[in-house]
Backbone as CSV, one residue per row, in Angstrom:
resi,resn,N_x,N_y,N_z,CA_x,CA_y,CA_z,C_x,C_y,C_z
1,UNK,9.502,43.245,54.707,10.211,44.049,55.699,11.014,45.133,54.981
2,UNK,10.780,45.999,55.753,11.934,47.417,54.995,13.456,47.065,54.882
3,UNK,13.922,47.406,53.849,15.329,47.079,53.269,16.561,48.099,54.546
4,UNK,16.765,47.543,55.954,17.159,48.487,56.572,18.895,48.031,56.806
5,UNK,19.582,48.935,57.083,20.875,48.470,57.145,21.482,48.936,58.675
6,UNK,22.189,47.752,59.319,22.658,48.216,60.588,24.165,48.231,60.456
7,UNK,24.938,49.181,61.352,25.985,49.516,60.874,27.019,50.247,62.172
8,UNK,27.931,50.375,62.036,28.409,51.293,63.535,27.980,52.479,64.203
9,UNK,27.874,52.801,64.768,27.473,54.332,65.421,28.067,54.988,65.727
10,UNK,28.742,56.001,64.648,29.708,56.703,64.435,29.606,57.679,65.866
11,UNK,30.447,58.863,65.786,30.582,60.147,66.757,29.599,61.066,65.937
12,UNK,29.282,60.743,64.673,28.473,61.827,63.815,26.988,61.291,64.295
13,UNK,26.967,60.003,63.957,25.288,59.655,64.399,24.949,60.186,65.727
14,UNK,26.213,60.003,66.283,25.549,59.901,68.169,25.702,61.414,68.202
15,UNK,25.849,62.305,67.649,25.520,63.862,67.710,24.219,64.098,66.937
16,UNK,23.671,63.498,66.058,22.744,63.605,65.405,21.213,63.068,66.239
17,UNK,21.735,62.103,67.114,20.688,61.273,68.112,20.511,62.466,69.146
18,UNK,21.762,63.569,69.817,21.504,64.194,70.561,20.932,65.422,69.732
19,UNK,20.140,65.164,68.811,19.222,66.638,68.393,18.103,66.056,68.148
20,UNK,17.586,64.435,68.422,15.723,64.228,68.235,15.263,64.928,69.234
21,UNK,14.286,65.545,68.917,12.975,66.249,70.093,11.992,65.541,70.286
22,UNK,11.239,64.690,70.784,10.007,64.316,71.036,9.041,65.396,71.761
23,UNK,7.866,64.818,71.617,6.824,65.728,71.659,5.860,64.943,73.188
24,UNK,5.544,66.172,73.863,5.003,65.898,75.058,5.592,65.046,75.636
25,UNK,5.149,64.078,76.924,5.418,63.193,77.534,6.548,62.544,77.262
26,UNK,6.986,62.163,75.673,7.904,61.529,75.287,8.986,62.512,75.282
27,UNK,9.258,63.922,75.661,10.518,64.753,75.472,11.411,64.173,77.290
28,UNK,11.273,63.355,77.927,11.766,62.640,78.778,12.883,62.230,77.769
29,UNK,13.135,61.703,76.764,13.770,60.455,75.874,14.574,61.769,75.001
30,UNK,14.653,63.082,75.235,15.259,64.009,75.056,17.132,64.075,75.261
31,UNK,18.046,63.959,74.360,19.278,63.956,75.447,19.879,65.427,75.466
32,UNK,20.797,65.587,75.898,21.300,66.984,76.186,21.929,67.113,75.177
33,UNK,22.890,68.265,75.015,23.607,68.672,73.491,24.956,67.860,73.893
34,UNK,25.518,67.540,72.859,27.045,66.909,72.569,27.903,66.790,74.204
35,UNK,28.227,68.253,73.659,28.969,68.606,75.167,28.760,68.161,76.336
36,UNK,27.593,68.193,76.537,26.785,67.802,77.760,27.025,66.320,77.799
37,UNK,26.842,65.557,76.746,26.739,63.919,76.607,27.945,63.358,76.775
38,UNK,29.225,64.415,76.742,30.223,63.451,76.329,30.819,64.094,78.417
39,UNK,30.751,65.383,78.786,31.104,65.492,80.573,30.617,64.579,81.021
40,UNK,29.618,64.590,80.956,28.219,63.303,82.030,28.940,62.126,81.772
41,UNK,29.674,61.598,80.525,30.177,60.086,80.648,28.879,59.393,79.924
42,UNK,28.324,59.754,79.065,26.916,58.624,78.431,27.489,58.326,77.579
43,UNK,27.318,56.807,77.731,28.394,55.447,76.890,28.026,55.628,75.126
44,UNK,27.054,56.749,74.820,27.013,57.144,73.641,28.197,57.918,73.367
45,UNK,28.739,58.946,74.443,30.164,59.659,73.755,31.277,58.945,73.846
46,UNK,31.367,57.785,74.438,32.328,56.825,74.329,32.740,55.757,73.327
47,UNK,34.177,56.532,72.406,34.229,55.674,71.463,33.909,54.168,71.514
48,UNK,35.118,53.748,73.095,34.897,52.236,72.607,33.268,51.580,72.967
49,UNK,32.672,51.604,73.876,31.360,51.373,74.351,30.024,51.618,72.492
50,UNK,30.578,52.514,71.867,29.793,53.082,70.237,30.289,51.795,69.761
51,UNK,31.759,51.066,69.810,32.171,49.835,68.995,31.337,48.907,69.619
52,UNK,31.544,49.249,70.733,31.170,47.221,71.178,29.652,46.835,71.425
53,UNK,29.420,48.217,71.671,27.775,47.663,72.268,26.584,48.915,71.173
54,UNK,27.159,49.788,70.689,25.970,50.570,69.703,25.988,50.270,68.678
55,UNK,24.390,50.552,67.842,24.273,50.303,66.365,23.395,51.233,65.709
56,UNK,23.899,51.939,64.650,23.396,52.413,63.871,21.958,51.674,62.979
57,UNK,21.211,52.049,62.654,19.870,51.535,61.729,19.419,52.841,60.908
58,UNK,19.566,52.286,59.510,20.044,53.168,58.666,18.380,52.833,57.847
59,UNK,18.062,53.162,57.441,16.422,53.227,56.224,16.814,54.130,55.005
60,UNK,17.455,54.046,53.822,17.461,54.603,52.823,18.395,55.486,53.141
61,UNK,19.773,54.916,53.713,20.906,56.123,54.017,20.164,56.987,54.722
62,UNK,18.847,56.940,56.240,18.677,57.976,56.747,18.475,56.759,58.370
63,UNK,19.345,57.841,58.942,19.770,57.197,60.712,18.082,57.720,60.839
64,UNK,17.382,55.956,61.573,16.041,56.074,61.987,15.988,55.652,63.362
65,UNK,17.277,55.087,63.930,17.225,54.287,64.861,18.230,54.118,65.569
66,UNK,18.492,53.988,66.738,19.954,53.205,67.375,19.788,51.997,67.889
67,UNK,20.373,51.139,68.253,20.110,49.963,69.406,21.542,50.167,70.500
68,UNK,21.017,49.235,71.551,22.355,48.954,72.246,22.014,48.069,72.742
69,UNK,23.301,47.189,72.964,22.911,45.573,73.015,24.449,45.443,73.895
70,UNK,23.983,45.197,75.301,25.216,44.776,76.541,24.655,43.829,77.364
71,UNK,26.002,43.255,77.814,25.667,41.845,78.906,26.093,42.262,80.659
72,UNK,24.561,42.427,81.217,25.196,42.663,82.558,24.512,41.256,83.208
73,UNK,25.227,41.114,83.842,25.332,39.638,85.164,24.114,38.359,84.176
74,UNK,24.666,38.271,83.083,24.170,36.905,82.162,22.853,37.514,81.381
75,UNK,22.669,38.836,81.136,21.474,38.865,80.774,22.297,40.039,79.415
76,UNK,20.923,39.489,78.520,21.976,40.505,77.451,20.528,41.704,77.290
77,UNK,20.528,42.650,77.482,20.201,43.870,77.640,19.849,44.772,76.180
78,UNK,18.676,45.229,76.399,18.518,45.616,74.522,17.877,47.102,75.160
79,UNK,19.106,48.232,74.394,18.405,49.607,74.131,18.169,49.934,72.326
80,UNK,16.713,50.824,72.738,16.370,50.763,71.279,16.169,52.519,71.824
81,UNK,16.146,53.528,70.575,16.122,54.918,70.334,15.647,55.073,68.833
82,UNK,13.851,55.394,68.733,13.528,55.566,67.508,13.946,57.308,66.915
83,UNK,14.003,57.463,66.134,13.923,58.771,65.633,12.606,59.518,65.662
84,UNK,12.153,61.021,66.252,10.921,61.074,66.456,9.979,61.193,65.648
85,UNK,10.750,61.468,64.237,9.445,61.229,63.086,9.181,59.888,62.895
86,UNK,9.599,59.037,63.067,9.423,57.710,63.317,8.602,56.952,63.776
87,UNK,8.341,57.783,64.960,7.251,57.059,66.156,5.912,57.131,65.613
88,UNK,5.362,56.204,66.621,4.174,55.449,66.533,3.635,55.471,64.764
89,UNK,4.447,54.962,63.566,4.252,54.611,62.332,4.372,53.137,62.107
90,UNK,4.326,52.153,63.342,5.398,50.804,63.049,6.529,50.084,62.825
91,UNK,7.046,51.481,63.005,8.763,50.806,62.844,9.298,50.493,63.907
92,UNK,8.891,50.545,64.743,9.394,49.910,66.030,9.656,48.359,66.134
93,UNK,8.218,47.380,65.757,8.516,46.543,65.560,9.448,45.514,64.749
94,UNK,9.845,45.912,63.486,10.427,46.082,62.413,12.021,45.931,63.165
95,UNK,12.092,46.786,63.707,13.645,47.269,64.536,13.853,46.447,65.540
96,UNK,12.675,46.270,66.360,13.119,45.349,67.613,13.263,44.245,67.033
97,UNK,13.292,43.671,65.753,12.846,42.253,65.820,14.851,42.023,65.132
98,UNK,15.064,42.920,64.606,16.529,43.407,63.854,17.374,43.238,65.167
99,UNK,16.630,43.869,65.957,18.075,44.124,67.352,17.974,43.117,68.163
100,UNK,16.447,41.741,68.358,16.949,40.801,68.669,17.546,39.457,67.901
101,UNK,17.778,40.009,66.817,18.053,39.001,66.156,19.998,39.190,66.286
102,UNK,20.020,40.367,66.481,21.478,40.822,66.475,21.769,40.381,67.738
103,UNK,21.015,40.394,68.824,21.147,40.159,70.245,21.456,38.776,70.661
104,UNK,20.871,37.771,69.704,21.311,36.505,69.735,22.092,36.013,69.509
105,UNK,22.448,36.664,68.085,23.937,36.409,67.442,25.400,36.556,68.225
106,UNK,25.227,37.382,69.205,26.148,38.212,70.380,25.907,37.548,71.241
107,UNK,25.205,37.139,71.617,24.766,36.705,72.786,24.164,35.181,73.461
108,UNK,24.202,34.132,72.502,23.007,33.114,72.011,22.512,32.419,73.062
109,UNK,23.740,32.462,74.247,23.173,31.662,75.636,22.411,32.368,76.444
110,UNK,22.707,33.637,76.347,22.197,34.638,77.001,20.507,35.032,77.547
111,UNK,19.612,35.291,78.470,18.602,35.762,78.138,18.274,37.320,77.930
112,UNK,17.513,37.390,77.225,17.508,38.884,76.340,16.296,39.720,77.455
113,UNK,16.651,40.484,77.376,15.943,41.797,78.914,15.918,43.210,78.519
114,UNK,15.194,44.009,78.775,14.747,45.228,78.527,14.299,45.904,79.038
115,UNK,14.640,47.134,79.865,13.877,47.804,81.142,13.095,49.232,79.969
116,UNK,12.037,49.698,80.406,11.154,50.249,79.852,10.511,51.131,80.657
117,UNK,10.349,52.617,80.589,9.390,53.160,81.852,7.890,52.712,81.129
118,UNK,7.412,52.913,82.773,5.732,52.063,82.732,4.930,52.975,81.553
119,UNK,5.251,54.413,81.990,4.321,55.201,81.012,4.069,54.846,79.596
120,UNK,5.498,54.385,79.297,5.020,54.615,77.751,4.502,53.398,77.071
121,UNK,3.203,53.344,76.715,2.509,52.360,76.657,3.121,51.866,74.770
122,UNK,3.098,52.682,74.576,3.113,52.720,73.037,5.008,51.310,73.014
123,UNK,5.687,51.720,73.480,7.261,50.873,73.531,6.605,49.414,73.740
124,UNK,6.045,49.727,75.495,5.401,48.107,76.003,4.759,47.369,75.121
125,UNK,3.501,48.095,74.011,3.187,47.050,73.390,3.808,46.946,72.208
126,UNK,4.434,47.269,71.590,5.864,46.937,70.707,6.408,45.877,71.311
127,UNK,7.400,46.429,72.332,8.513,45.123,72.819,6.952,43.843,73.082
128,UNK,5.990,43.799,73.833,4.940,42.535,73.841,5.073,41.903,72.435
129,UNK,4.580,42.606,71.384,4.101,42.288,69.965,5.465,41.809,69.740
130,UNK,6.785,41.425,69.988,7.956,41.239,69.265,8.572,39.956,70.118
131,UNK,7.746,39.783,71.652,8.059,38.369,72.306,8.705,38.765,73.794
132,UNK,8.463,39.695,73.979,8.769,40.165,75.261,7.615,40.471,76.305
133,UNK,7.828,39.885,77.606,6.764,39.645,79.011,6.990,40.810,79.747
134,UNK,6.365,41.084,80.895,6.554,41.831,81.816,7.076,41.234,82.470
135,UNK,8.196,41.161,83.740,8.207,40.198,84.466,8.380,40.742,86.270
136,UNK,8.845,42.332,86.275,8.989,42.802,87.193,8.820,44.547,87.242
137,UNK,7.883,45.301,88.391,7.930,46.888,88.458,8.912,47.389,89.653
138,UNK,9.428,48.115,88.787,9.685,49.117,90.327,10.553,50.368,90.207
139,UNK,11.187,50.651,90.854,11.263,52.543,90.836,13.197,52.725,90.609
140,UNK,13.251,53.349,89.996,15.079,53.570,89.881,15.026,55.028,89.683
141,UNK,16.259,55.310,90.205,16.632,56.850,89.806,17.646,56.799,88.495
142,UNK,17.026,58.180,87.559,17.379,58.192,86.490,18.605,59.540,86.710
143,UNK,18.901,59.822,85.172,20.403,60.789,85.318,19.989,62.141,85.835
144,UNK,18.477,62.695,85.909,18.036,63.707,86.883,17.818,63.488,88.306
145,UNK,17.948,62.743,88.412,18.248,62.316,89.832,16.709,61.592,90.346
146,UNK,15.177,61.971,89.558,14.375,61.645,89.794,14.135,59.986,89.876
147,UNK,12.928,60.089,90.542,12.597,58.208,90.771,11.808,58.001,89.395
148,UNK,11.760,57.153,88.534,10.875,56.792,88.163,10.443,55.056,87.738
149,UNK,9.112,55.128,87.431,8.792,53.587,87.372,8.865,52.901,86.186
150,UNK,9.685,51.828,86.647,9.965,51.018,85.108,9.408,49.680,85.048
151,UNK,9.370,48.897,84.180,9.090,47.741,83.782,10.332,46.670,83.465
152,UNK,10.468,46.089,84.214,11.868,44.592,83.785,10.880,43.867,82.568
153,UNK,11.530,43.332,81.516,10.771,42.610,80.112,12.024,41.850,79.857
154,UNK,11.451,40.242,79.672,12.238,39.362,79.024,11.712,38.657,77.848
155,UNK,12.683,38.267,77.009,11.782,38.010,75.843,11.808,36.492,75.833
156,UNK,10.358,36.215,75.725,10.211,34.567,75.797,10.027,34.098,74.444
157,UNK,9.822,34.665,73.260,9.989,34.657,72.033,8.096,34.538,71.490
């Protein structure tokens, strides 16, 4: 396994996360500039929410990754954010397996859950390959106000 280090998620990382670009389909996973992140209220410009629930994932002193790991109504909740040179090389798995291992540690009674839009096939079979099911579809509105379709995933190990 790659020698990776997880660590806090500074105000510097989480400005650095708001400049990945993805390419086609994946520029959805795009965030707005600083400014923008911290009016809107996204629990990334929020110091304490960066302490308690974000994590830095560091590969050779270079931010490849974030997680976020929160407990809503008994379920402990896993966000993952690859870096876009990153994608589809395998490090995904690598990372998810880091952020549930961190997820347990936080969490151990907890069951571990992950909402995912349907499209992106490439995440789904990652989170599958790492112990996570489908277990429910359906439609939520996102911070554009649009509907879109997601996937509920719990991890049965």
């Amino acid at each position: 396994m790659e020698n990776y280090i997880l660590t806090e998620l500074s105000e510097d990382y989480a400005k650095e996360i708001c400049n990945w670009r993805y390419e086609g389909e994946y520029s959805i996973y795009d965030l707005p500039e600083w400014d923008t992140v911290v009016k809107s209220g996204f629990g990334l410009s929020i110091e304490e929410k960066r302490r308690l629930e974000f994590i830095a994932i560091l590969l050779n002193n270079e931010l490849v990754s974030y997680g976020r790991i929160s407990l809503n109504a008994d379920k402990a909740y896993i966000g993952v954010g690859l870096k876009p040179s990153f994608c589809g090389k395998g490090y995904g798995k690598s990372i998810m397996r880091l952020l549930i291992e961190e997820c347990k540690k936080r969490f151990p009674n907890d069951t571990m859950a992950l909402e995912v839009r349907s499209f992106n096939k490439r995440a789904v079979n990652c989170y599958r390959n790492v112990g996570f099911r489908i277990k429910d579809k359906y439609m939520k509105r996102v911070y554009n106000n649009s509907e879109v379709e997601f996937y509920y995933m719990e991890y049965i190990g």
